[in-house]
N, C-alpha and C positions, 0 to 999 in steps of 0.2 A: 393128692393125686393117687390114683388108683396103683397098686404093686407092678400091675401089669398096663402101664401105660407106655403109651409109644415115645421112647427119647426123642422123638423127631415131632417140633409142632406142630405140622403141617400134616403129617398121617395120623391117622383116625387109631383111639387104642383099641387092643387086640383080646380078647379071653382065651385062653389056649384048649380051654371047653369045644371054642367053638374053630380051631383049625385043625386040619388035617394032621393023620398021625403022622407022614412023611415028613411035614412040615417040621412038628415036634421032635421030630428022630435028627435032622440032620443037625449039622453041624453051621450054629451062626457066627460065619463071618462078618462081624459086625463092631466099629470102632464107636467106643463109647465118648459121645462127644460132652465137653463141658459146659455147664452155665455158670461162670463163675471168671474171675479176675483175669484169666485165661485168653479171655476173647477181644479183647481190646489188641493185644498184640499179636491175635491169629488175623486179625484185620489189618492191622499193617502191613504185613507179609504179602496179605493176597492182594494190598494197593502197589506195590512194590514188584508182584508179578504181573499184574495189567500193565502199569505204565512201562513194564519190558516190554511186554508186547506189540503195546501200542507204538513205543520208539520202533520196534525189530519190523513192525507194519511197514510203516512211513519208510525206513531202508529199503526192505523190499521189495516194494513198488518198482523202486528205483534199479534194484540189483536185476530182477526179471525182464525191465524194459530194457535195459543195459546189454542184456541175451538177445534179445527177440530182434530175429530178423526184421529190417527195415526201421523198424523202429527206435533200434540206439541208434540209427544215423542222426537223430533228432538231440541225443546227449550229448553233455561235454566228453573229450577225450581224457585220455594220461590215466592215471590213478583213480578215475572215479569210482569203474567199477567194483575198483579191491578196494576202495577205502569204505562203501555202501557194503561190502560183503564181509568183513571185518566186525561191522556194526553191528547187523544183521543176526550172525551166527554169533556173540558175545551176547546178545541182548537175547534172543530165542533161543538160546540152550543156558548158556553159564547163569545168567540174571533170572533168566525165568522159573529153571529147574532149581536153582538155591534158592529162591523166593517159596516157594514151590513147598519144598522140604521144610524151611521154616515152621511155611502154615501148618504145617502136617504134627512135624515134632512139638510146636507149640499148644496144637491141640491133645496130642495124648502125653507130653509128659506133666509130672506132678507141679501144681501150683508153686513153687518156689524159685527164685533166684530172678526175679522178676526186671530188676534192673538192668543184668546181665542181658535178658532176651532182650529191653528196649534198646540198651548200648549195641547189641549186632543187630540190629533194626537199622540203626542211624547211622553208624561206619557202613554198611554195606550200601544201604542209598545211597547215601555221597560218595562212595566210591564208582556206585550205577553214574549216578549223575555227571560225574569228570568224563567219564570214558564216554558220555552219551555229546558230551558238548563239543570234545576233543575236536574232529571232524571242523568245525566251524570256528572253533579258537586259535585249535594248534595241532594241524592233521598229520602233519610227521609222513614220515615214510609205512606204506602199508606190510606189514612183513607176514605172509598167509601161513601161518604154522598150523601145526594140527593142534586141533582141540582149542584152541584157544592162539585166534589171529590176534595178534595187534599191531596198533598203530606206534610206531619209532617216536614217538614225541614226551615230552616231560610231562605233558598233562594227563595223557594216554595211558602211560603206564604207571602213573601216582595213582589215580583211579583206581588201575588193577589192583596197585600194593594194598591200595584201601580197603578195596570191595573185597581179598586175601583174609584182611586181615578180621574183617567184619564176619566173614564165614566161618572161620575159626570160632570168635564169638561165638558162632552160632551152635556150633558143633559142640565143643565144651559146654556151654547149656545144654544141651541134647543128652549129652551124658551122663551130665550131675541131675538133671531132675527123668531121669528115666525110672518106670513104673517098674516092679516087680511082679514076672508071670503070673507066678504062684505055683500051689502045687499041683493044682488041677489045670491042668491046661485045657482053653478050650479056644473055638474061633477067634476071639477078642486076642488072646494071647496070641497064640499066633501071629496077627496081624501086627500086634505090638511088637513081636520079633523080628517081624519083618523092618519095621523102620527102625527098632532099636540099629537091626542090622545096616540098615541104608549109613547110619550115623556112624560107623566103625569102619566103612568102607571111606567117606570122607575121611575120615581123619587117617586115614592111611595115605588116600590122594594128599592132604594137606601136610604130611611129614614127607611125600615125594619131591611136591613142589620143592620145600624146603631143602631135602638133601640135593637136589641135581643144584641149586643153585649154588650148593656149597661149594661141589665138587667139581661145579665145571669148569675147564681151563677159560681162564681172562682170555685166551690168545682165541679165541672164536666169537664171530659178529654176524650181526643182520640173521638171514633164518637158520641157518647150521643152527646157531646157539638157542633159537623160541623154538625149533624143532628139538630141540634135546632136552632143553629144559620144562616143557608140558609133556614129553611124552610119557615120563611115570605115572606121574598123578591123572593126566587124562585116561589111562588105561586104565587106573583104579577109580576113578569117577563113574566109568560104565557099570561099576557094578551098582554103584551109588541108586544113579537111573532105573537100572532094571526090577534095581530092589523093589522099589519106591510103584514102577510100573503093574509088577507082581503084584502085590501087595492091592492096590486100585481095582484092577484085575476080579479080586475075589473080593472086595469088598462092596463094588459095583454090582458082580453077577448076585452077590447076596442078599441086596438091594433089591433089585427085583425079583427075588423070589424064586433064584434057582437054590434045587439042592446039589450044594459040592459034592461031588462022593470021595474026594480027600478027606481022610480026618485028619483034626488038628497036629498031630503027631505027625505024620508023612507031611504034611504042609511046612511043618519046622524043618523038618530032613530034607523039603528041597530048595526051601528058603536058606537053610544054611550049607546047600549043595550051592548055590549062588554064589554066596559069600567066600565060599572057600578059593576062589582064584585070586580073591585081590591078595591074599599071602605070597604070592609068587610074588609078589612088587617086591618087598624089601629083597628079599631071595636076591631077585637080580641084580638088585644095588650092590649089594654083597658079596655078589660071585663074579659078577663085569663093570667093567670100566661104564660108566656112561656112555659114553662115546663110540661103543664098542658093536659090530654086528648082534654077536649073542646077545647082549643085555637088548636091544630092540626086538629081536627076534623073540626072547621067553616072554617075552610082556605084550609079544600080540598072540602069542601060542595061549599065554594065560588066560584073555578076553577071549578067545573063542574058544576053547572048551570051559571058561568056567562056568558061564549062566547057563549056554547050552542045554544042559540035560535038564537044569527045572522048570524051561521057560516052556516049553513043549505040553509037558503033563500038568502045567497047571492054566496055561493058556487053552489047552481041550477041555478039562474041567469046568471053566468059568464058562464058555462057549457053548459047549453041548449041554450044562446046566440051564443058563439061559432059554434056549433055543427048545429046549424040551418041556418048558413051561407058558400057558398061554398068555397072549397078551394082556398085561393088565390092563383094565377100564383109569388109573391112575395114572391124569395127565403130568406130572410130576416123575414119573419113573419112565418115560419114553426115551427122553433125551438120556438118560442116565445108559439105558439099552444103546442105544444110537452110539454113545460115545466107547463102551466097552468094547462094543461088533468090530466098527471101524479101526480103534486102538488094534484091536488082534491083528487085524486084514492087514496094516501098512507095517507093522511089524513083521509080519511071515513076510510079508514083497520084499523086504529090505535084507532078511532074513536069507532068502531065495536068491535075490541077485548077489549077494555077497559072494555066494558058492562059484559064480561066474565072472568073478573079476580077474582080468589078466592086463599087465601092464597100468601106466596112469592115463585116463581117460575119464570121460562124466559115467561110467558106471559108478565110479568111484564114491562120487555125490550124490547119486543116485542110491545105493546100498545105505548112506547114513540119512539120508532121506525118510526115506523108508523107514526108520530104525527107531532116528530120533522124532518125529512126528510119530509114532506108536507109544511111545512115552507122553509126549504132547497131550495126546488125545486121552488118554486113561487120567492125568492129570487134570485135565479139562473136565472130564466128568467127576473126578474126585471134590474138584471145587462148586459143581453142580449139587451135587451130598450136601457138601457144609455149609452154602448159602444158609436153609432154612437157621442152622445150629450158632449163625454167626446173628440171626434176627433178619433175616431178609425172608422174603419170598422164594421158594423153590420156583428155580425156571424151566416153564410149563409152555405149550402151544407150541405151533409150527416151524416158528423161527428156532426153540431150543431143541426141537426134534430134527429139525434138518440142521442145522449147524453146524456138528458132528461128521453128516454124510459129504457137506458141501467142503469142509474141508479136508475129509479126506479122501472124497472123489478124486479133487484137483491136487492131491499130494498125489495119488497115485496115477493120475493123466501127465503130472510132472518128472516123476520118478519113470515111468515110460518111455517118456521121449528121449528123457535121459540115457537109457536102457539103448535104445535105439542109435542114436546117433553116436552112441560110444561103442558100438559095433564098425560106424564107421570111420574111430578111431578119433572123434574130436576131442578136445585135448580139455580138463578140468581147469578151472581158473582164470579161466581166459575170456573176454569178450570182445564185441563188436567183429574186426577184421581180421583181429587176431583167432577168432579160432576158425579159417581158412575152411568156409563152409563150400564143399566143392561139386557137389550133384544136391540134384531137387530132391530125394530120398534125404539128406544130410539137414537141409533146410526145412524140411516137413518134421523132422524129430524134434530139430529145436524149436519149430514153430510151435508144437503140440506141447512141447515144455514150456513157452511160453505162456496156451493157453491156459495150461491146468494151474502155472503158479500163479496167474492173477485169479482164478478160480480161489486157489488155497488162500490168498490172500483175502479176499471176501469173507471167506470163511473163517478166515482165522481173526477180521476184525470184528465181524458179525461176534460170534465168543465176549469179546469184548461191550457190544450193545447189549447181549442178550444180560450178561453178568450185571451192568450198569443198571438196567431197566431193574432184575429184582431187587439190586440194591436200593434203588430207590424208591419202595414200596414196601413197608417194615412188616413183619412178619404179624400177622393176624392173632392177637389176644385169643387162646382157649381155654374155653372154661369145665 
């Protein structure tokens, strides 16, 4: 193979003879993917984040119709809806996003400790898999905490402790086989700083988890205690996300052929302007009682101003990069565009209505909506990248070009209604008659959230067909 061939099988190689000087000048953000022992358990990870999916699908269905006017009258009553909404949000954030990160750290750190990455492979599945059965074995009491709902039952939360304890695995491999910059730093590094970073900010979540549980008094039950006890590590997990988003972000837009005008240097200064709030976590540990106003109150002051200021100038960057280059004729890089544009767009909404939350209402769901679906979505196109690298086919045509837009059309026709009807004060968590829909104006908002989430849901199982179809069609031999 030629010096200058393309690491991707699927794109045609390049002579730098024959590209532009802008091209040559800028700066590639670009993750060097492996062909090597590596890839076997980058494949795990991403069968580990479909079957979240596909479970978080199947819930949702249920949580959405559970909302929508007229049509829960046709559900069961009592705990349905929080026990499908519990499953739902464990399975599309916590299961998907650590699955997620796996694939990612598995592909850029250094070939070693190999057993270690299968062992957090297998603990964290069967940990998926308790918490996925729960519901129909042994569904406990629904307890809706932030960040991480659970169900009150022995099976419920063994899962948790498992899937806990399998992430850790994960992390610790994350750390021990992490690559060195070097001392030239260039887009590649960068990026790799970036997920190093993702993986420092877990294990900051995963030393919170641990310390609130240390600390917390026995004498607290039911949600006071799953509210006190996710809310550190939840707070340091967003940085986790955002890392991980960023990062996708630029390597997407680089994909297609925008030039960043970030050098790699200001890219690390705001990648590690990211990073710098999850240190407020321990801080608060340390300075307030768990239990205490202040220690909640620095640890949501910390998540919002800490990603804040990077996520701005490098979301324009990625954006106005792309958009300022013409469409490629590469049916391969459409979707990959699709999934970046979209990722920004439900991000800023979620971003946007945040600044307009008062009181608890469905803005509430509406603002993480938005947020988390903008993560979703840059992830989604991340996994689009590493198809070819994993031996599949890059997914190409219609369906992986719209896929993207349809689901996050209907994220954002859902996050809307949401918007709307929590203006007229209908209450988060609630369904069917309980959220006391009282004018046509109240019923049109949530009707409109119902259409867009079966919308999102299309879209977000279509993801799941498009990803299945290149997988089953092995990457084309080039000679």
């Amino acid at each position: 193979m030629s010096s200058h061939a393309s690491p991707y099988p699927d794109r045609p190689a390049t002579s730098p003879v024959a590209e532009p000087a802008a091209a040559q000048a800028r700066a590639n953000y670009e993750l060097s993917l492996p062909n090597d022992a590596r890839l076997p358990l980058a494949r795990g990870w991403l069968w580990l984040g479909l079957a979240a999916l596909i479970g978080s699908g199947l819930f949702s269905i249920l949580l959405v119709a559970s909302r929508t006017p007229y049509v829960n009258q046709w559900l069961p009553s009592g705990n349905f809806f929080h026990i499908a909404l519990v499953l739902h949000v464990d399975l599309s954030v916590l299961v998907w996003f650590v699955a997620m990160a796996g694939l990612l750290w598995s592909l850029y750190g250094r070939p070693r400790a190999a057993g270690l990455g299968w062992l957090a492979l297998w603990v964290t599945g069967g940990g998926t898999l308790a918490m996925a059965l729960a519901p129909f074995l042994n569904p406990g009491e629904p307890i809706m905490a932030n960040y991480i709902p659970v169900l009150e039952s022995p099976l419920f939360l063994s899962g948790l402790v498992v899937f806990g304890l399998g992430a850790t695995l994960l992390v610790l491999r994350s750390l021990l086989t992490t690559p060195r910059i070097g001392q030239q730093l260039d887009g590649q590094g960068a990026l790799g700083f970036g997920l190093n970073a993702a993986g420092v900010a877990t294990a900051v979540a995963l030393l919170c988890f641990a310390w609130s549980w240390i600390v917390l008094p026995t004498s607290l039950h039911g949600k006071a205690y799953y509210e006190i006890l996710f809310w550190g590590g939840g707070h340091a997990l967003q940085f986790t996300w955002t890392l991980l988003m960023l990062v996708a972000w630029l390597w997407l837009a680089n994909a297609c052929g925008a030039r960043i005008v970030l050098s790699p240097r200001i890219t690390v200064l705001l990648l590690l302007l990211a990073l710098a709030g999850v240190f407020v976590t321990p801080v608060a540990y340390l300075a307030h009682d768990v239990t205490s106003v202040e220690h909640r109150n620095l640890l949501t002051w910390a998540m919002r101003l800490g990603g804040g200021p990077a996520i701005v100038p490098v979301a324009l960057a990625a954006v106005l990069g792309v958009l300022t280059v013409r469409l490629s004729n590469d049916a391969a890089l459409r979707p990959l565009r699709a999934a970046l544009l979209s990722s920004v767009l439900l991000f800023a909404a979620g971003g946007v209505i945040g600044v307009f939350i008062h009181g608890s209402n469905v803005r509430i769901p509406a603002h993480y909506h938005g947020s988390i679906v903008g993560v979703t979505l840059a992830l989604m196109g991340a996994v689009y990248r590493i198809l070819p690298a994993l031996g599949y086919q890059a997914p190409q045509g219609r369906m992986a070009t719209l896929q993207p837009w349809l689901y996050g059309m209907g994220q954002l026709m859902h996050i809307i209604g949401l918007v709307w009807s929590g203006g007229y004060g209908v209450q988060r968590k609630v369904a069917g008659t309980d959220q006391v829909l009282r004018s046509t104006a109240e019923v049109a908002g949530m009707g409109l959230m119902g259409l867009g989430g079966l919308i999102a849901i299309i879209g977000g199982l279509l993801f799941v067909v498009v990803v299945l179809r290149a997988m089953r069609q092995p990457q084309a031999v080039s000679h």
